[in-house]
N, C-alpha and C positions, 0 to 999 in steps of 0.2 A: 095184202096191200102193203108197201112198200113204205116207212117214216120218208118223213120229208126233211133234208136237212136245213136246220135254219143257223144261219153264221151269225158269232157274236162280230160286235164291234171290233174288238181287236183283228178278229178275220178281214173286216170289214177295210182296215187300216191297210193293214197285209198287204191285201190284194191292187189296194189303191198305190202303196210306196213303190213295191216291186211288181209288176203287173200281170202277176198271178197268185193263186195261192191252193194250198194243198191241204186237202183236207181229210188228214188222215180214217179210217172206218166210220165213215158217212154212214152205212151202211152197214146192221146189224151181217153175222155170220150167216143165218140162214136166209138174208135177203142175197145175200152175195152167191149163197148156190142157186137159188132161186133164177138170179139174173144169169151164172153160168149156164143153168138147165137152159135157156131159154136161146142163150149163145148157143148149144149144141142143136138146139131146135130148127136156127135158119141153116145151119150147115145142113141138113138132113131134108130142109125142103128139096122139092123139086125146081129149078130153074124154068119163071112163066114169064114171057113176056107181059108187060103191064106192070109185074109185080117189084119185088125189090130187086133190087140190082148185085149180080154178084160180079167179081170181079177177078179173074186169074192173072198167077203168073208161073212161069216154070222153073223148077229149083235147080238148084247155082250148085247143085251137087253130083253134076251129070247125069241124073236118070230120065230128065225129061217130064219128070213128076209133075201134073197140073196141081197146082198150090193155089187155095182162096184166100186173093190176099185182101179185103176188103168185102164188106155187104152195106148197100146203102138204101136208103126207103123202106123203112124199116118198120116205123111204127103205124102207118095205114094198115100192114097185114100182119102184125104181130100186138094180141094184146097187153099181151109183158112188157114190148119197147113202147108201148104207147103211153103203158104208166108211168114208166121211167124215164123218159123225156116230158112227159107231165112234172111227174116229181121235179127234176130240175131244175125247174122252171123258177123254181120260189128262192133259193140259192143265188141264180143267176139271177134275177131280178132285184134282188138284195144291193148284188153289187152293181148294176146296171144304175139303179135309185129310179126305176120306175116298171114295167112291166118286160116281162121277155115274151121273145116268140119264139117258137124253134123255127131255125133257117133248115138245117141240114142235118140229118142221125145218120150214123153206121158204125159197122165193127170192126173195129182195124185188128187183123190177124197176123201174128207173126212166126209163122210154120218153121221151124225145119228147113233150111236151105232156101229161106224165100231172100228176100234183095232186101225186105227189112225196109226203112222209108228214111231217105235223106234229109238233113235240116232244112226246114220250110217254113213259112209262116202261113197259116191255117187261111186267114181272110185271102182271099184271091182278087185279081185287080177286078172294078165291073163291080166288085160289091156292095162299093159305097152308093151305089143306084139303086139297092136295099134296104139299103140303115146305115149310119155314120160308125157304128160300135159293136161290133162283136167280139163274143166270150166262149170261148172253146171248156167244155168241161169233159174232162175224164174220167170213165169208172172204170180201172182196172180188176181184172179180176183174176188173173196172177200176178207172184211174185214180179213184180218188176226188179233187177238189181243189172248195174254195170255189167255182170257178166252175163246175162242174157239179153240187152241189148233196152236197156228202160227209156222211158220218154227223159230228154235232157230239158232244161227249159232256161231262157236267157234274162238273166236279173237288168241289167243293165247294157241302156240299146244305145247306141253312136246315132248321130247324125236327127235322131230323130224317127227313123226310117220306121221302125215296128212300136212305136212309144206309142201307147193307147193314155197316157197321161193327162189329166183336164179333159179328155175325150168323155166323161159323163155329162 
């Protein structure tokens, strides 16, 4: 079973000033290969229609290499992501200030010679016919660093255009 992480108020503040926040080993060592093992798991299923969604692309390195660069639907046939999208939930709810639902899980992979993913913002238009407020949360589970290509994230927005501010 997987701790749940619960954010203090200072977190709590964080997340609200700059409109995210990181929360360094959430997640004990041996839940983190745990959740590895389990990454390695949907790589190795077999692709069923109905089931989760894998997603390819071909690598940027000439060979033509089918690369998985995404899996989504995940925690219906996986009981590992179902806990941990569970889990989440209590974090994300924290900062929400009232309950969460999961909208959307998967595993963003970044292989070897993949395209890797352009700066974007997570909510997609249409979603606000969902919920007025979504929270992207990430568990990495390698090193992320500048030189292999980590998630960048934007303190401070113009215009208004990505400001989830007052948005609770």
């Amino acid at each position: 079973m997987l701790n749940t992480p619960i954010l203090n108020e200072e977190q709590i503040n964080t997340f609200e000033r700059d409109g995210y926040l990181i929360v360094s080993q959430a997640f004990f060592a041996d839940e983190m290969k745990r959740i590895d093992t389990w990454t390695q798991e949907l790589v190795a299923l077999p692709e069923e229609s109905g089931k989760h969604w894998v997603y390819h692309e071909k690598s940027l390195k000439g060979d033509s290499a089918d690369l998985i660069s995404r899996i989504e639907n995940i925690a219906p046939f996986h009981a590992g992501f179902e806990e941990l999208s569970r889990v989440l939930k209590a974090p994300v709810a924290q900062l929400l200030g009232e309950e969460a639902a999961l909208f959307k899980e998967k595993v963003n992979f970044k292989m070897a010679g993949g395209d890797g993913f352009k700066p974007h913002q997570d909510s997609q238009a249409g979603w606000d016919t969902y919920a007025d407020f979504f929270i992207s949360a990430l568990v990495s589970i390698d090193e992320a660093t500048v030189e292999n290509g980590c998630l960048q994230l934007v303190t401070v927005i113009t215009n208004g255009a990505c400001s989830n501010r007052g948005s609770r």
